[in-house]
Short mmCIF file of the C-alpha atoms (twelve columns), coordinates in Angstrom:
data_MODEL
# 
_entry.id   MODEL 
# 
loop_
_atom_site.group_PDB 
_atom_site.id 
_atom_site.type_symbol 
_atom_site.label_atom_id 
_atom_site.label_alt_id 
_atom_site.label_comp_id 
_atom_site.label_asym_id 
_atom_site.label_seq_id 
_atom_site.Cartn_x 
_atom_site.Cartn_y 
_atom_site.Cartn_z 
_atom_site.pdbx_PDB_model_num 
ATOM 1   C CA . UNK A 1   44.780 -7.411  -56.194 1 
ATOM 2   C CA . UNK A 2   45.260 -5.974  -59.523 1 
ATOM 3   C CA . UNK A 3   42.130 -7.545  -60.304 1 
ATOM 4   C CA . UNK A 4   40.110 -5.798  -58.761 1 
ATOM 5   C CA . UNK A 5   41.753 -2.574  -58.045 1 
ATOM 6   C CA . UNK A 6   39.521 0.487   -60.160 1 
ATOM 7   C CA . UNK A 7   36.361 -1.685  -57.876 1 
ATOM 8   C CA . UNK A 8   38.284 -0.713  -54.774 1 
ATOM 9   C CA . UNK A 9   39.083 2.711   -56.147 1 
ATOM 10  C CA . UNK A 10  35.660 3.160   -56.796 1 
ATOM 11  C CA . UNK A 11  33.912 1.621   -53.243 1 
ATOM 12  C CA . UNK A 12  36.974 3.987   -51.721 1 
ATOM 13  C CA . UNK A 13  35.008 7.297   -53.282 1 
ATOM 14  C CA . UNK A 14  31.430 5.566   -52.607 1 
ATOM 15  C CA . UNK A 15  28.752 6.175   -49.721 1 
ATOM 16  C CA . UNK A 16  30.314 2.167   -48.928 1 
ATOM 17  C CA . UNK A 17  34.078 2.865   -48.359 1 
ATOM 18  C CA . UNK A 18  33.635 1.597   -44.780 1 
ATOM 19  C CA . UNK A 19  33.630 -1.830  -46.836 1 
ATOM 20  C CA . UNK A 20  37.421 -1.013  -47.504 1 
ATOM 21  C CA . UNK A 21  38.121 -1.937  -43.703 1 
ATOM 22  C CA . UNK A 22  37.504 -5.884  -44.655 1 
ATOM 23  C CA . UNK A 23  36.994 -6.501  -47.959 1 
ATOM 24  C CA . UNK A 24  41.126 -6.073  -49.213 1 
ATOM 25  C CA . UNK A 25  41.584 -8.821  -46.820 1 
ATOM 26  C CA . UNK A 26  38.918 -10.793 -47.595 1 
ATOM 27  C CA . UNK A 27  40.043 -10.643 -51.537 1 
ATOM 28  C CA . UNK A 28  43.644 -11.554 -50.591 1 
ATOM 29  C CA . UNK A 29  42.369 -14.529 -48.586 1 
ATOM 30  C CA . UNK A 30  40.291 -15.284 -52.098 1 
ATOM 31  C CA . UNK A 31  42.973 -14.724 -54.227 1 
ATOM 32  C CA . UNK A 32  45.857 -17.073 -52.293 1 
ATOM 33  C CA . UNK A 33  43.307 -20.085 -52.386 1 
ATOM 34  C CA . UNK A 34  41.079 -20.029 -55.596 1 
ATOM 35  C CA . UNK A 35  38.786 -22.506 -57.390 1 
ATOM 36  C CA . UNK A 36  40.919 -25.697 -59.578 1 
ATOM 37  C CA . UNK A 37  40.040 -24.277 -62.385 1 
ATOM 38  C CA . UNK A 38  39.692 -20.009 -61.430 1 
ATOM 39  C CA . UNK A 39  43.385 -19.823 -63.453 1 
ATOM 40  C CA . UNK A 40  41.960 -21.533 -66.501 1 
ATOM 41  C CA . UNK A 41  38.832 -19.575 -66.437 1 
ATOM 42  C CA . UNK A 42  41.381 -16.387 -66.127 1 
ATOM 43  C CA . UNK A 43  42.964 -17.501 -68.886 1 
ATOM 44  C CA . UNK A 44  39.759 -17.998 -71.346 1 
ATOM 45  C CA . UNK A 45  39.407 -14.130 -70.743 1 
ATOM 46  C CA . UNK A 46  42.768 -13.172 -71.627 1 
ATOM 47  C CA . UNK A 47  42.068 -15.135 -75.198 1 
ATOM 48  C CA . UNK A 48  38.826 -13.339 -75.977 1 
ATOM 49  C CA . UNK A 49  38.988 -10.624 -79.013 1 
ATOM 50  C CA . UNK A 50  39.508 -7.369  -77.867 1 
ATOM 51  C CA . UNK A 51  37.145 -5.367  -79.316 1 
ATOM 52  C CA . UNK A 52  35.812 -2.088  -79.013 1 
ATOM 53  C CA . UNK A 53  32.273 -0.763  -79.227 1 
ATOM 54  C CA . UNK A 54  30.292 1.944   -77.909 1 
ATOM 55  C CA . UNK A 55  27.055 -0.070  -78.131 1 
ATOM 56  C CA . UNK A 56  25.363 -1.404  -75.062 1 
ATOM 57  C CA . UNK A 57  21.703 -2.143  -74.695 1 
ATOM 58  C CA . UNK A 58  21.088 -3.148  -71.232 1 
ATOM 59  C CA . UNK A 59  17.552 -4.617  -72.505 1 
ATOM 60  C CA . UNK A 60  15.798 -8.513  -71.636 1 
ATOM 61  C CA . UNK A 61  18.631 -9.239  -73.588 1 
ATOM 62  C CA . UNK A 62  21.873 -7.520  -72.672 1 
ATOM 63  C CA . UNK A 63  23.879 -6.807  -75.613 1 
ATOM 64  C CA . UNK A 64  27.231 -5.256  -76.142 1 
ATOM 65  C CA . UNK A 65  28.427 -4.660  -79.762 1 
ATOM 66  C CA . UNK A 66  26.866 -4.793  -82.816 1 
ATOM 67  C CA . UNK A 67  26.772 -7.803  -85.569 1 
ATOM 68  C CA . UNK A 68  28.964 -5.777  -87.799 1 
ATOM 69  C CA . UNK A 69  31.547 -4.898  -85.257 1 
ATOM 70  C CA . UNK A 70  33.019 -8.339  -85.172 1 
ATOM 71  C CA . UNK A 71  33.659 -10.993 -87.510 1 
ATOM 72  C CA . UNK A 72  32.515 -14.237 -88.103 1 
ATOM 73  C CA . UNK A 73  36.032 -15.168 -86.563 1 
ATOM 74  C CA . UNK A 74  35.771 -13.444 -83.842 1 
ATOM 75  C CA . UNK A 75  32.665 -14.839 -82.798 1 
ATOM 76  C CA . UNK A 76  33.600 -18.596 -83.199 1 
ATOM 77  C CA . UNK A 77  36.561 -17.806 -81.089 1 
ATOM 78  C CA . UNK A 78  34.267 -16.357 -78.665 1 
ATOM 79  C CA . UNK A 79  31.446 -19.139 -78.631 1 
ATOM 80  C CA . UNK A 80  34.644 -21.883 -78.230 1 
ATOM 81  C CA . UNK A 81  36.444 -19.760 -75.349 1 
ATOM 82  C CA . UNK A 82  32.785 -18.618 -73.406 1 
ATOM 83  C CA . UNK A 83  31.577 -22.333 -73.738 1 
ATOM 84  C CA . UNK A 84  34.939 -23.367 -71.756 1 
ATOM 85  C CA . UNK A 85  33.115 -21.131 -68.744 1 
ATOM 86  C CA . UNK A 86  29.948 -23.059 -68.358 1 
ATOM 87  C CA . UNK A 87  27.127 -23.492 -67.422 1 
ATOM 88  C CA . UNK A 88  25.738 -20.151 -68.085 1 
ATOM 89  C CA . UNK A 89  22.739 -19.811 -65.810 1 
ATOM 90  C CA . UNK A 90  21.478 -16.341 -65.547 1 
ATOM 91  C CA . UNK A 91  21.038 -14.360 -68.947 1 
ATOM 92  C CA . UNK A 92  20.655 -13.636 -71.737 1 
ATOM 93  C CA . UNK A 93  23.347 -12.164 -73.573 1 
ATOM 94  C CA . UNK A 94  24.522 -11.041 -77.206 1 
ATOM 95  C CA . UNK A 95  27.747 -10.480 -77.894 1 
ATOM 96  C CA . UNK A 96  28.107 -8.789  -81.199 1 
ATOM 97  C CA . UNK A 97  25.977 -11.405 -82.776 1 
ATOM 98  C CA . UNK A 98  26.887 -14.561 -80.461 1 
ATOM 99  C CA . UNK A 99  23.739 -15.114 -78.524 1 
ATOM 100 C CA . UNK A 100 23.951 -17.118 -74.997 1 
ATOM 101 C CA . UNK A 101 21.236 -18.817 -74.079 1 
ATOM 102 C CA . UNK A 102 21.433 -19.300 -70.703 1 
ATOM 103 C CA . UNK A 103 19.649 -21.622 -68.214 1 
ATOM 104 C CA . UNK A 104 17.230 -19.267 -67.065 1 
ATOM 105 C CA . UNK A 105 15.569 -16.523 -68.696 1 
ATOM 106 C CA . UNK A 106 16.454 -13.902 -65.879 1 
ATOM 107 C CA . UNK A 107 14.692 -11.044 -68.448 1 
ATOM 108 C CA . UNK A 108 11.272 -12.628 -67.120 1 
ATOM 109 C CA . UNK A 109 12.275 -12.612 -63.054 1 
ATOM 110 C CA . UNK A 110 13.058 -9.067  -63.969 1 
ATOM 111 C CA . UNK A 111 9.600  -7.852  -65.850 1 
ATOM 112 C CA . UNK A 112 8.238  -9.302  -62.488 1 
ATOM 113 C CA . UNK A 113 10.145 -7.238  -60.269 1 
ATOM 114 C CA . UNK A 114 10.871 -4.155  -61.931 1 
ATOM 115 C CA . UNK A 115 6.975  -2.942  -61.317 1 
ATOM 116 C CA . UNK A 116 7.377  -3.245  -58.087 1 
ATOM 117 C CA . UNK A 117 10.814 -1.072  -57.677 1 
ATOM 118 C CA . UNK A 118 11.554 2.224   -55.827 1 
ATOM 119 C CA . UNK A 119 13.120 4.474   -58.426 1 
ATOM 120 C CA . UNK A 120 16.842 3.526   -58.697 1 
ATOM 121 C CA . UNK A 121 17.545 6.804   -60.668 1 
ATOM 122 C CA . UNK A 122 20.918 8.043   -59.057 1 
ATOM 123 C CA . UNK A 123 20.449 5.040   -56.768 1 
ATOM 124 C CA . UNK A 124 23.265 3.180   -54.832 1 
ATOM 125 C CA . UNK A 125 22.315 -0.797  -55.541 1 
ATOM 126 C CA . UNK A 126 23.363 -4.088  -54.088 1 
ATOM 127 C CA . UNK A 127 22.550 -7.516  -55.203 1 
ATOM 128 C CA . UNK A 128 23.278 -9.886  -53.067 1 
ATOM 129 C CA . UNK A 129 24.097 -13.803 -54.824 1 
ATOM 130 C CA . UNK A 130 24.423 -11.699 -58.335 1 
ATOM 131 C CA . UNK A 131 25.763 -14.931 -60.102 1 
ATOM 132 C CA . UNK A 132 26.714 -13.677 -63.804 1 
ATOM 133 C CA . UNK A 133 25.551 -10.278 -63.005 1 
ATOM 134 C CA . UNK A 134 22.902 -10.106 -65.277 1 
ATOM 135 C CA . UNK A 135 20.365 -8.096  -63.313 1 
ATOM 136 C CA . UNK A 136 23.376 -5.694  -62.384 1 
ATOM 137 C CA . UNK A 137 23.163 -4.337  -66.163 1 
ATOM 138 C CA . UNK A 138 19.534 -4.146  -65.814 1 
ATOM 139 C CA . UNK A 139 19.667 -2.124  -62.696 1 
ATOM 140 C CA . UNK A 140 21.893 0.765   -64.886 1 
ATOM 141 C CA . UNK A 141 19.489 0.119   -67.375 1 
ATOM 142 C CA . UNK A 142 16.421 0.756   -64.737 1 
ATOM 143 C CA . UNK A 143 19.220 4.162   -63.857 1 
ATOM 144 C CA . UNK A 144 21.185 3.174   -61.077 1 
ATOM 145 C CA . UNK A 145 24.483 5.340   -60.347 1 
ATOM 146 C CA . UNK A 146 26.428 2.447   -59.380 1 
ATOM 147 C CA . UNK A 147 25.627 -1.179  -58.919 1 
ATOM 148 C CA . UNK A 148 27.738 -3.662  -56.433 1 
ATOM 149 C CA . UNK A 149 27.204 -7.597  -56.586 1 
ATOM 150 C CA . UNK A 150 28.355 -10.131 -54.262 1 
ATOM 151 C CA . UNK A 151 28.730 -13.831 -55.066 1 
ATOM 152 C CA . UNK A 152 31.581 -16.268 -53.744 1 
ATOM 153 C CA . UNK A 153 31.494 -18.199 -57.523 1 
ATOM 154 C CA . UNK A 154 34.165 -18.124 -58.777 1 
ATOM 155 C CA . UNK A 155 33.044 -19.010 -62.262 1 
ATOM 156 C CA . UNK A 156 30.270 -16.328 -62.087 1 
ATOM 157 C CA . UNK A 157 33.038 -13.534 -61.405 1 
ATOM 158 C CA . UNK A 158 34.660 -14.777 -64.879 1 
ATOM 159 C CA . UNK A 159 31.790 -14.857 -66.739 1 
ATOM 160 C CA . UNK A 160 30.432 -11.554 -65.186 1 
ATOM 161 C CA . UNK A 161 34.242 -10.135 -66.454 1 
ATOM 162 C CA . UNK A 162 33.819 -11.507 -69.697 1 
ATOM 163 C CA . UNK A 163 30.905 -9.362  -70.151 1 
ATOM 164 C CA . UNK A 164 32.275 -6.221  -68.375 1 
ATOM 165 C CA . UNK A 165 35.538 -6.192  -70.710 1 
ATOM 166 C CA . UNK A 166 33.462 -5.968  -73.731 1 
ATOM 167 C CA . UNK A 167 31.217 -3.216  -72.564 1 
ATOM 168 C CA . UNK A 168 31.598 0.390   -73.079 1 
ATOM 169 C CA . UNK A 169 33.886 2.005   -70.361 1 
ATOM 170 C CA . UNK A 170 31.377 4.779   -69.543 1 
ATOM 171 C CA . UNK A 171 28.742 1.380   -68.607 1 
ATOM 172 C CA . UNK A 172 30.997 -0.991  -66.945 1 
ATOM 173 C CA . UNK A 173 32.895 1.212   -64.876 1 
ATOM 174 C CA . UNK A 174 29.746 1.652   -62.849 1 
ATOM 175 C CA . UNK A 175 29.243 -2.043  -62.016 1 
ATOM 176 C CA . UNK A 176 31.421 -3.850  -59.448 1 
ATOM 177 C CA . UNK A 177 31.609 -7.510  -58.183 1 
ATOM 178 C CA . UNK A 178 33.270 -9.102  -55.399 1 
ATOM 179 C CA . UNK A 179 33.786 -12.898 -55.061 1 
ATOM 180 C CA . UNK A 180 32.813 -12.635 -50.799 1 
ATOM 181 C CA . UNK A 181 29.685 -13.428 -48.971 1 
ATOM 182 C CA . UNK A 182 27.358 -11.297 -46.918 1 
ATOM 183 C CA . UNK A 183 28.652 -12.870 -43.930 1 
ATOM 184 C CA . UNK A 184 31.566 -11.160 -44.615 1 
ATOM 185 C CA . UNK A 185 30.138 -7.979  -45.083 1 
ATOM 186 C CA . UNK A 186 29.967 -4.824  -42.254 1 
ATOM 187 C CA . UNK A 187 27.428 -3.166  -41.406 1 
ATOM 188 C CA . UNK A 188 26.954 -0.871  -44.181 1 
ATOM 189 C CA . UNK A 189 23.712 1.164   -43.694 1 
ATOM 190 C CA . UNK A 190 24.673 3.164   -47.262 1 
ATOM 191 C CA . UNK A 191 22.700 1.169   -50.143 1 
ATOM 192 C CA . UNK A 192 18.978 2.369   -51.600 1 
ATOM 193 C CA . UNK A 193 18.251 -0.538  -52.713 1 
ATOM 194 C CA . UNK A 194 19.166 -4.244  -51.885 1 
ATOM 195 C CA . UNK A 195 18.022 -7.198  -53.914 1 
ATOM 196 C CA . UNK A 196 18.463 -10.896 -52.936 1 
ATOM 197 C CA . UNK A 197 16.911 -13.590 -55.454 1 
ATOM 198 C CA . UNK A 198 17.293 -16.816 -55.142 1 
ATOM 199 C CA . UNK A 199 19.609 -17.106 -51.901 1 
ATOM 200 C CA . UNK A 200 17.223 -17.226 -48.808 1 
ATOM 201 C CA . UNK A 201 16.719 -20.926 -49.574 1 
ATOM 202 C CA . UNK A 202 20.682 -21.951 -48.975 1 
ATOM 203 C CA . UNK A 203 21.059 -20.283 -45.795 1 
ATOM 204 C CA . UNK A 204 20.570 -22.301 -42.475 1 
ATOM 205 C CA . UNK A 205 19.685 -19.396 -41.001 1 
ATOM 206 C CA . UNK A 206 17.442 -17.597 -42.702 1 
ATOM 207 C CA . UNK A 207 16.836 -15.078 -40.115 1 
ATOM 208 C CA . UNK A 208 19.850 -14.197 -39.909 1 
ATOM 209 C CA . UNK A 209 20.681 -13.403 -42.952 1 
ATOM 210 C CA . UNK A 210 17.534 -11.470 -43.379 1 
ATOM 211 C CA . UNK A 211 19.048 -9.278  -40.791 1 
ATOM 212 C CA . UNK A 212 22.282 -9.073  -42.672 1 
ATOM 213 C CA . UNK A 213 20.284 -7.558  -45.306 1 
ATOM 214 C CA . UNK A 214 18.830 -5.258  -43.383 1 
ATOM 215 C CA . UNK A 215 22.004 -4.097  -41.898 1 
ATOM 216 C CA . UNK A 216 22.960 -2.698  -45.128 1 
ATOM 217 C CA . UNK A 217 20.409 -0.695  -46.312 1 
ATOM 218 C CA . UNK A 218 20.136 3.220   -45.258 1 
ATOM 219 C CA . UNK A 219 17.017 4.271   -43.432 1 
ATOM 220 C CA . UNK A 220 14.264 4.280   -45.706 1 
ATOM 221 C CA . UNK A 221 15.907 1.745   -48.179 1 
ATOM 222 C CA . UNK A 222 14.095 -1.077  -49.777 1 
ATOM 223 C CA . UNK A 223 14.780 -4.658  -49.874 1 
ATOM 224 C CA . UNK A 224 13.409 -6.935  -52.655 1 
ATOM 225 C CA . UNK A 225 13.760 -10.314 -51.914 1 
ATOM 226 C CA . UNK A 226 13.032 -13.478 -54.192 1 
ATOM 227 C CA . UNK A 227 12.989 -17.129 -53.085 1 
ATOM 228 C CA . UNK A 228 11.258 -20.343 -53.381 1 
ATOM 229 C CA . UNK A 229 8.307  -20.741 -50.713 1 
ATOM 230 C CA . UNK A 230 5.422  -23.519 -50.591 1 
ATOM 231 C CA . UNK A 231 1.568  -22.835 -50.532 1 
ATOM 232 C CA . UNK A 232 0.471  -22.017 -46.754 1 
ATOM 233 C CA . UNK A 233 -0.818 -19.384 -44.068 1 
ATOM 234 C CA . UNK A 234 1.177  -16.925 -42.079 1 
ATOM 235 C CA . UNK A 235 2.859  -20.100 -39.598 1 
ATOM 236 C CA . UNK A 236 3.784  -22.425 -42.520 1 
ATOM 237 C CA . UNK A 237 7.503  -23.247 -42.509 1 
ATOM 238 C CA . UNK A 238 8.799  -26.080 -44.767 1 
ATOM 239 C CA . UNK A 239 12.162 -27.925 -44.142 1 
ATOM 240 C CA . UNK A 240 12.495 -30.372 -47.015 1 
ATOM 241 C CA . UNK A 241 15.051 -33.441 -46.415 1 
ATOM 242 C CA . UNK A 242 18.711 -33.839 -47.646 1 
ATOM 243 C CA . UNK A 243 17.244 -32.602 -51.231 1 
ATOM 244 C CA . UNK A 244 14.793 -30.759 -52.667 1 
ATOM 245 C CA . UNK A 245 14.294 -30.482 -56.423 1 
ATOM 246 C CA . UNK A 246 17.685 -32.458 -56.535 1 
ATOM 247 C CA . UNK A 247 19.220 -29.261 -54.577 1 
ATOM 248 C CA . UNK A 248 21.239 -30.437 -51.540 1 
ATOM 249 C CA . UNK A 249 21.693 -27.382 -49.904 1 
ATOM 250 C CA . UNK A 250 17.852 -26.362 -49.211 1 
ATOM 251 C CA . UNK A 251 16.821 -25.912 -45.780 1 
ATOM 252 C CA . UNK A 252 13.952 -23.941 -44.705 1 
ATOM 253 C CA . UNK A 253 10.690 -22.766 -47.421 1 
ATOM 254 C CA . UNK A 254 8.166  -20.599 -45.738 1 
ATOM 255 C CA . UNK A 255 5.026  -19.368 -47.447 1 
ATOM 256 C CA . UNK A 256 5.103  -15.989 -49.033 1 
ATOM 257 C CA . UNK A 257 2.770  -15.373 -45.937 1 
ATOM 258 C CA . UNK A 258 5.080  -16.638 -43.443 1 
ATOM 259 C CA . UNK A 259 8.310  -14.557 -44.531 1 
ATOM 260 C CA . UNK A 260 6.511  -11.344 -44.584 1 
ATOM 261 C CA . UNK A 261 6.362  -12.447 -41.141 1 
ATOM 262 C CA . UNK A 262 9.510  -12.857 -40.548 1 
ATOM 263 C CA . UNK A 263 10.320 -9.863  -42.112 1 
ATOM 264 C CA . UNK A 264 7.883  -7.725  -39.930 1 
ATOM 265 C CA . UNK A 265 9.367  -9.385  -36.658 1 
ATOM 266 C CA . UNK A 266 13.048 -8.024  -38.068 1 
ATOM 267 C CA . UNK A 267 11.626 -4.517  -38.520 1 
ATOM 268 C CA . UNK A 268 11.167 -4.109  -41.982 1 
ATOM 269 C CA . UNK A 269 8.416  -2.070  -42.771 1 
ATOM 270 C CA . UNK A 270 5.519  -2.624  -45.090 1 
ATOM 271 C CA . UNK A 271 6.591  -6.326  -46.521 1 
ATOM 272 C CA . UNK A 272 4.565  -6.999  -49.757 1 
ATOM 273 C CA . UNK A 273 3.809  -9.956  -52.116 1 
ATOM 274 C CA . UNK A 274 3.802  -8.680  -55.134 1 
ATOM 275 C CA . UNK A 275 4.486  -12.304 -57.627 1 
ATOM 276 C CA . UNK A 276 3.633  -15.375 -56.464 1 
ATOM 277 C CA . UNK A 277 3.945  -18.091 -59.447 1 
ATOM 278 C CA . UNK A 278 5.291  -21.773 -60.105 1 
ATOM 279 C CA . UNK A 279 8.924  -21.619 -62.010 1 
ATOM 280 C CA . UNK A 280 8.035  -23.203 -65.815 1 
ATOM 281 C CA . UNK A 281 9.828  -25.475 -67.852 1 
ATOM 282 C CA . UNK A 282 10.293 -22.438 -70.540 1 
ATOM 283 C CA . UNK A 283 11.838 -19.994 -67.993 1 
ATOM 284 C CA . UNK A 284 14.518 -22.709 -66.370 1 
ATOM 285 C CA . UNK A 285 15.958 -25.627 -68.900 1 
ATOM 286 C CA . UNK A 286 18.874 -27.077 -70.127 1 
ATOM 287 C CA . UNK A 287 20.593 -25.007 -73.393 1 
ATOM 288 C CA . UNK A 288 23.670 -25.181 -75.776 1 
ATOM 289 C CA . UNK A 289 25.197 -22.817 -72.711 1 
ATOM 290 C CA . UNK A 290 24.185 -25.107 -69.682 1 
ATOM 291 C CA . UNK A 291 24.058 -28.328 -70.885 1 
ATOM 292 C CA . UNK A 292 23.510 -30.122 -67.767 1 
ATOM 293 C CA . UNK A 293 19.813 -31.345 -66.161 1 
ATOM 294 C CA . UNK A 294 17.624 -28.247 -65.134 1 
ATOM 295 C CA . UNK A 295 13.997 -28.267 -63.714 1 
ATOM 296 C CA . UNK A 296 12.907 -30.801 -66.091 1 
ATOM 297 C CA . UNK A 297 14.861 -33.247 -64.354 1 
ATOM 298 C CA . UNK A 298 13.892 -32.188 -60.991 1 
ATOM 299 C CA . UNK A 299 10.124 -33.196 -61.452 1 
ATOM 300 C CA . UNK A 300 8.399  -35.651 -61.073 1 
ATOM 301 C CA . UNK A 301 7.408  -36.923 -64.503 1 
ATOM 302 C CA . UNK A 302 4.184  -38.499 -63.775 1 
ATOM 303 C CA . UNK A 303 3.646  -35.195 -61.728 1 
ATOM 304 C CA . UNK A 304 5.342  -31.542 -62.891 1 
ATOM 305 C CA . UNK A 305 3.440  -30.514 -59.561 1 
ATOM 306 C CA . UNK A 306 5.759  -32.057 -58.051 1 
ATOM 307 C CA . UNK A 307 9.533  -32.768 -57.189 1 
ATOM 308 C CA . UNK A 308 10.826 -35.707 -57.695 1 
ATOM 309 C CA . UNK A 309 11.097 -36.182 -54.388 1 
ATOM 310 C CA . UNK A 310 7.307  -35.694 -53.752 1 
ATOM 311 C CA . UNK A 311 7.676  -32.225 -52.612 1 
ATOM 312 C CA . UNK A 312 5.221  -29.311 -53.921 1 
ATOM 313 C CA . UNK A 313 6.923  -28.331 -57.072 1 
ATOM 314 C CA . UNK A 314 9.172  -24.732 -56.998 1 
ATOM 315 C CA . UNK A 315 6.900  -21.638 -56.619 1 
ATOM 316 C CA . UNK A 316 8.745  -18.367 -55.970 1 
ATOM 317 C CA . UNK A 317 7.297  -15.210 -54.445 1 
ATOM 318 C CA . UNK A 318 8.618  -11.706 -54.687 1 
ATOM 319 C CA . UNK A 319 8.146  -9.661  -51.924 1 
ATOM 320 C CA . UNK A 320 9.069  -5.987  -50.673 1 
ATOM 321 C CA . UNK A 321 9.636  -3.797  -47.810 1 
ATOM 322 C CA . UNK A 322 11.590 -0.723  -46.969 1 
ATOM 323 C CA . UNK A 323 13.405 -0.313  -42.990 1 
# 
């Protein structure tokens, strides 16, 4: 648990430490029966220079260090050990000069949401299916208090550490990630803000887990939620077959229409689209740092409006609403 004991310190001192009655046991559970390859990933951060800056900007491109403040060494040990932890999805980063290009370019899901955001100044925030934790470090930059991400990947954890042990103390110390799911998650009622992009699609039961969501935002909190939907009216529901886009674990796309919905029949108050655009080839692709297919791929190539499956081609909507 040594891991991740100054998170637990922290959650016990938080507006959250009713977490602390099942999350130690849900990290021991975690810890006894990891990923294959979690103790080689472990490893790759114990190998990384140590090296110490006071420089962080938390910007489309979240930085930590300068150029200067490593050398040419240390950064083609760092490209050879961070390349051992792909694929590198959400970004992007710089590393005292080594860039990572990552699959997506989270920086532009971000300059669509952040319009549409309650002030997190002082705020308590979740994210909920944080992967690499890239939005966390925008939501300090945005002036969060404390941030909190949840994701059961394994190999995000290690990459989000790799970042976190190179930033400045008085930075990372207010950003926390635990490898559980929401399904393991209380009750909470005690965050301002909860985001959740990019998960809705996975669950079976989307309803449910809407309602987890709510469940752990105080009275008066907002939710931002981001997810693929299809074209439609206020009753259209898609459930693709055993893929979607190549993705085997879709199962049920509304239209931005029909979630607000859904979201009005759980109680939320106020639900609002506020971005509703296809995903582009520029802002998901294959890089040097996720060298695997991406949306290119997934389309039909006598078609980009579609999926290579036939399906309507990936539109996501973000949407709002406060309990």
């Amino acid at each position: 648990m040594e891991m991740f004991a100054k998170d637990l310190s922290a959650l016990a001192q938080s507006p959250h430490r009713q977490w602390l009655t099942t999350l130690p046991q849900q990290l021991n559970s975690f810890l006894q029966s990891p990923h294959g390859e979690f103790k080689k990933w472990q490893r790759v951060l114990k190998q990384l220079p140590q090296l110490d800056t006071d420089h962080a900007s938390l910007g489309d491109t979240v930085q930590v260090g300068l150029p200067e403040q490593a050398s040419d060494s240390d950064r083609a040990r760092m490209n050879g050990l961070l390349k051992q932890l792909q694929p590198w999805r959400k970004g992007p980063f710089d590393l005292f000069g080594l860039f990572i290009d990552t699959e997506w370019r989270s920086d532009w899901k971000w300059q669509r949401v952040q319009p549409h955001l309650n002030d997190l100044s002082g705020k308590q925030v979740l994210d909920v299916g944080c992967g690499s934790g890239y939005h966390l470090w925008r939501m300090l930059e945005a002036g969060a208090s404390e941030v909190w991400g949840i994701d059961p990947g394994e190999l995000f954890l290690t990459q989000f550490q790799a970042i976190k042990q190179m930033m400045p103390p008085s930075i990372g110390d207010r950003a926390h990630y635990f490898p559980v799911g929401i399904e393991h998650m209380p009750s909470l009622q005690s965050f301002d803000t909860v985001f959740s992009m990019g998960v809705l699609y996975h669950r079976r039961s989307p309803l449910e887990f809407l309602q987890q969501l709510k469940s752990l935002l105080r009275s008066g909190g907002q939710l931002i939620l981001e997810t693929i939907v299809v074209e439609g009216d206020e009753t259209t529901v898609m459930m693709p077959g055993e893929r979607y886009a190549q993705m085997r674990n879709v199962w049920f796309l509304p239209s931005a229409k029909a979630l607000c919905v859904w979201l009005e029949r759980l109680g939320f108050k106020n639900p609002e689209i506020v971005d509703h655009n296809p995903t582009t080839l520029d802002e998901q692709r294959s890089t040097e740092w996720m060298t695997g297919e991406s949306l290119k791929d997934f389309l039909d190539p006598n078609d980009p409006k579609k999926t290579i499956e036939g399906y309507q081609a990936p539109i996501r909507a973000i949407v709002k609403a406060t309990i």
